[in-house]
C-alpha positions in Angstrom: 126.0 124.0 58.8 124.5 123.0 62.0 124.6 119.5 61.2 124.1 118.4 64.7 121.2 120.2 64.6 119.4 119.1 61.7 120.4 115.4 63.2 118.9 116.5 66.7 116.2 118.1 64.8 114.9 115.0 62.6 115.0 113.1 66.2 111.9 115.2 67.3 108.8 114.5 65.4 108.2 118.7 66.9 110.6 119.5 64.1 110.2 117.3 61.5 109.8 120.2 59.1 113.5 122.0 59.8 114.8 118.4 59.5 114.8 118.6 56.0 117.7 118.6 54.3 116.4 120.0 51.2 114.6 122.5 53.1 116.2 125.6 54.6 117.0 125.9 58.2 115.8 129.8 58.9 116.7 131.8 62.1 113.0 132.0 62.7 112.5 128.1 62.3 115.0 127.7 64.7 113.3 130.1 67.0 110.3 128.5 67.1 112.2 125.2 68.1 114.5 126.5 70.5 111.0 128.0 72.3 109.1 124.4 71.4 112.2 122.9 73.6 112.0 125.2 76.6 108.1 124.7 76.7 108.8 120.7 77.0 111.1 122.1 80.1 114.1 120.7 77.9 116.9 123.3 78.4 120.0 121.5 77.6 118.6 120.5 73.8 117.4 124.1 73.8 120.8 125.9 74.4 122.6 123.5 72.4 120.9 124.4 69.6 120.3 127.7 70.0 124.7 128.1 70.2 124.9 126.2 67.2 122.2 128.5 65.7 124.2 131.4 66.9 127.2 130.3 65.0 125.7 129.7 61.6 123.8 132.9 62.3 125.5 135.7 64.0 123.6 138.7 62.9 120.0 136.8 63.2 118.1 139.1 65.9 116.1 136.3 66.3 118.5 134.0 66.9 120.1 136.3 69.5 117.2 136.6 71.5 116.0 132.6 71.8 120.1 132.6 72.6 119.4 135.7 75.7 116.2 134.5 76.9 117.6 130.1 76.9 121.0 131.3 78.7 119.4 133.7 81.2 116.5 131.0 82.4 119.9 128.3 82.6 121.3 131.1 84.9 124.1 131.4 82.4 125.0 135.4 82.5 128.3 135.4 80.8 126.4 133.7 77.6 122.9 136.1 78.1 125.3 139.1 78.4 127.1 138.2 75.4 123.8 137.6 73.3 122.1 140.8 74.4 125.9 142.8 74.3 125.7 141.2 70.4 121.6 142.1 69.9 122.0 145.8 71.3 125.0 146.4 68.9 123.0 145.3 66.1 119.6 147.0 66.8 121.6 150.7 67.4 119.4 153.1 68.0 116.5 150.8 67.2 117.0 148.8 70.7 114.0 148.7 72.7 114.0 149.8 76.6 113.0 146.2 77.4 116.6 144.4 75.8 118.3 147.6 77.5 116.6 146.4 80.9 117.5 142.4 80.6 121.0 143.1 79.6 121.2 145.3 83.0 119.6 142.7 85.1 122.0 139.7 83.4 124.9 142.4 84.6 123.7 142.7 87.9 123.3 138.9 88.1 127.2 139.1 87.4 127.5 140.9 90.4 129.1 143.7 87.5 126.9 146.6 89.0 129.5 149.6 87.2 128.8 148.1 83.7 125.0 147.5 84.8 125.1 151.6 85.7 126.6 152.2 82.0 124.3 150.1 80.4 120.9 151.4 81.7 122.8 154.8 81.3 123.1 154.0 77.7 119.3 152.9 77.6 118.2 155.6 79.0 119.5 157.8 77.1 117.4 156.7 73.9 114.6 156.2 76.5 114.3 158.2 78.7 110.8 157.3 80.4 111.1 154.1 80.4 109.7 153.0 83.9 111.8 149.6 84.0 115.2 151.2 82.6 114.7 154.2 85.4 113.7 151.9 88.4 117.0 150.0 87.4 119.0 153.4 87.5 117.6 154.4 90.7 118.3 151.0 92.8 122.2 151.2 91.6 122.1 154.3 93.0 120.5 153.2 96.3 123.3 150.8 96.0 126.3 153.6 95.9 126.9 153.2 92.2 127.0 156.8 90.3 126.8 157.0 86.7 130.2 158.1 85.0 130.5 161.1 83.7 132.0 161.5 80.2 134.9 164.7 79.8 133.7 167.3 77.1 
């Protein structure tokens, strides 16, 4: 139950509100901390909390993309990859072009340019247009990756 949180929380007059015992610590109350701590250029507090957010609220979109956008400005790609991996699966078909596109940049940050190729493949495919997700699948190309063809 996030009880470092609340306790980190009721240290930070920000938050006062979510410190609260009696009241309920929402994914979107959260959010807006997580975001109140990157604004005060406080990263570390901001990922902490938004990891022990992500384990008393797995399925939160929400929560999953304070979680994406924190670990991608710390320059942590294995944790933004996971988030948006996590986000994309629970969006489906719903996923917009622009969580298609960070999750192939945090892949190519990895230096993982096959899965990157997959992934805007996979985005593109649900939008086909998109400008971002199609300047992303044309620069892996310049780069000698090829998209992987499925058997029938």
């Amino acid at each position: 139950m996030l009880h470092a949180a609340t306790a980190f929380l009721a240290k930070n007059s920000y938050s006062a509100p979510l410190a609260n015992t009696t009241q309920e610590l929402s994914p979107a109350k959260i959010r807006q901390s997580i975001a109140d701590l990157v604004e005060q250029n406080r990263l570390s507090d901001a990922d902490l909390l938004s990891h022990e957010a992500l384990q008393r609220f797995p399925q939160s979109e929400d929560i999953l993309v304070i979680r994406a956008l924190v670990t991608q400005v710390r320059h942590d790609w294995p944790a933004a990859s996971a988030a948006l991996e996590k986000l994309i699966e629970l969006q489906g078909h719903a996923t917009q072009a622009m969580t298609w596109g960070q999750w192939v940049r945090v892949l190519r940050c990895m230096g993982d340019d096959v899965r990157a190729m997959a992934v805007v493949t996979q985005g593109l495919a649900t939008h086909p247009h998109d400008p971002q997700l199609q300047q992303e699948f044309n620069a892996l190309q310049q780069v000698g990756v090829r998209p992987v063809l499925k058997a029938a």
